[in-house]
C-alpha positions in Angstrom: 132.5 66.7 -39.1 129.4 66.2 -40.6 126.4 64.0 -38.3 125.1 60.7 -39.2 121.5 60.0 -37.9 120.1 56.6 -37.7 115.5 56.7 -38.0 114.5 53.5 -38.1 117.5 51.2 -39.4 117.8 54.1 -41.9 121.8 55.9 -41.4 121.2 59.3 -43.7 124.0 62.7 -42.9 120.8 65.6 -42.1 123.1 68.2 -42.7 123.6 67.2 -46.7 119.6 67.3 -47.1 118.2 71.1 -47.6 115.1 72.1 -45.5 112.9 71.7 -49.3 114.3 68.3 -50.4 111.9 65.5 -50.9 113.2 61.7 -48.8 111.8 59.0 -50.6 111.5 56.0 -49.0 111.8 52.6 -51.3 110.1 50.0 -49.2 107.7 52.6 -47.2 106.3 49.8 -44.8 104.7 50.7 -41.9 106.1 54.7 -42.6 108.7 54.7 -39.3 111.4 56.5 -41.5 108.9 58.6 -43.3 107.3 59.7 -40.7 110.2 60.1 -38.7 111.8 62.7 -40.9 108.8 64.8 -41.7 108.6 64.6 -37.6 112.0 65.2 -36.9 113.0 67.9 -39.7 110.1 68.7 -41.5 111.0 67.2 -44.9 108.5 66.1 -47.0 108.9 62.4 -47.7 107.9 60.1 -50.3 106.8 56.0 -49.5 107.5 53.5 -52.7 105.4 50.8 -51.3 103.4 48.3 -53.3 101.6 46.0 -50.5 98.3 47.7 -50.8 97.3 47.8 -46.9 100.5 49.0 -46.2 100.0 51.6 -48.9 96.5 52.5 -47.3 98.2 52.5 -43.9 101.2 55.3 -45.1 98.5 57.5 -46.9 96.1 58.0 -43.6 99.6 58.3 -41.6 99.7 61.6 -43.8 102.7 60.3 -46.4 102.7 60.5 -49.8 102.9 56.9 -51.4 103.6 55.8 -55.1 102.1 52.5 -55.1 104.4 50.3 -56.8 107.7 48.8 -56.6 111.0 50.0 -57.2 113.6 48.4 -59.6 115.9 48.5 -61.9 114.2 48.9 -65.3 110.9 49.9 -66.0 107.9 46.9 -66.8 105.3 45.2 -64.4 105.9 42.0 -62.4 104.1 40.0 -60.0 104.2 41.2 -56.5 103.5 38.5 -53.8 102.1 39.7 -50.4 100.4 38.4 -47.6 97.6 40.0 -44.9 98.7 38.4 -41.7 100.0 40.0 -38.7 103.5 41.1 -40.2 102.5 43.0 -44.0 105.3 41.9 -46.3 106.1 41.3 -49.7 108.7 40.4 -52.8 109.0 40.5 -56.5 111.8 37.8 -55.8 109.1 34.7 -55.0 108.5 32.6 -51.5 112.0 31.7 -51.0 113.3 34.9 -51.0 109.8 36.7 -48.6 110.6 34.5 -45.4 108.5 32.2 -43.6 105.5 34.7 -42.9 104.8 33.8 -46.6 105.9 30.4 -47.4 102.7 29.4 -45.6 100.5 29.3 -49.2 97.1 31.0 -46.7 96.2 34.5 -47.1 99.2 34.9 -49.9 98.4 37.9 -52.8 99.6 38.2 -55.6 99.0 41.5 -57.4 100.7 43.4 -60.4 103.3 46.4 -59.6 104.3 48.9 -61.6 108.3 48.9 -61.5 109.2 52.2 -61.4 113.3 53.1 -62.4 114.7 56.3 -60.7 117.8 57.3 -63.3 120.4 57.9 -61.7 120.2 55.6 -58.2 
């Protein structure tokens, strides 16, 4: 029986990942699975995050980050973000982010490269 391990609301099976694989991480946030698995078993991981301080944050953490968000065809769309105490964002609009963005100060909007992984 194979284990499941849980890193940071992430539930992955270790033994199905080889010792060279690359984790990528859609959503990279503050890097606690990233980080956790190069930690824990020496993978090398890979952070899709498009909030830029976030981004920043991953990258002197020592992750690799693509800087741009992940969907389900290729294109660019308006990411909306904010700089307060919790960093988060969506390409879905206010209603959708939560109420550490529905108040309209410190909101960002930037543009995101989607980027489409065939096969997921």
């Amino acid at each position: 029986m194979k284990r499941l391990e849980r890193i940071s609301q992430h539930s992955f099976l270790p033994a199905l990942v080889r010792a060279d694989s690359t984790v990528l991480d859609l959503g990279g946030n503050r890097g606690e699975f990233p980080l956790g698995v190069m930690n824990r078993y020496g993978w090398h991981a890979v952070a899709i995050e498009p909030t830029p301080a976030l981004a920043q944050h991953l990258r002197s953490a020592g992750v690799e980050v693509i800087e741009a968000a992940a969907a389900g065809e290729d294109g660019s769309v308006e990411f909306i973000h904010g700089d307060g105490k919790e960093l988060t964002g969506s390409i879905m609009g206010l209603d959708v982010v939560g109420s550490e963005l529905s108040d309209a100060a410190g909101l960002r909007k930037s543009r995101s490269q989607h980027i489409r992984y065939p096969g997921y």
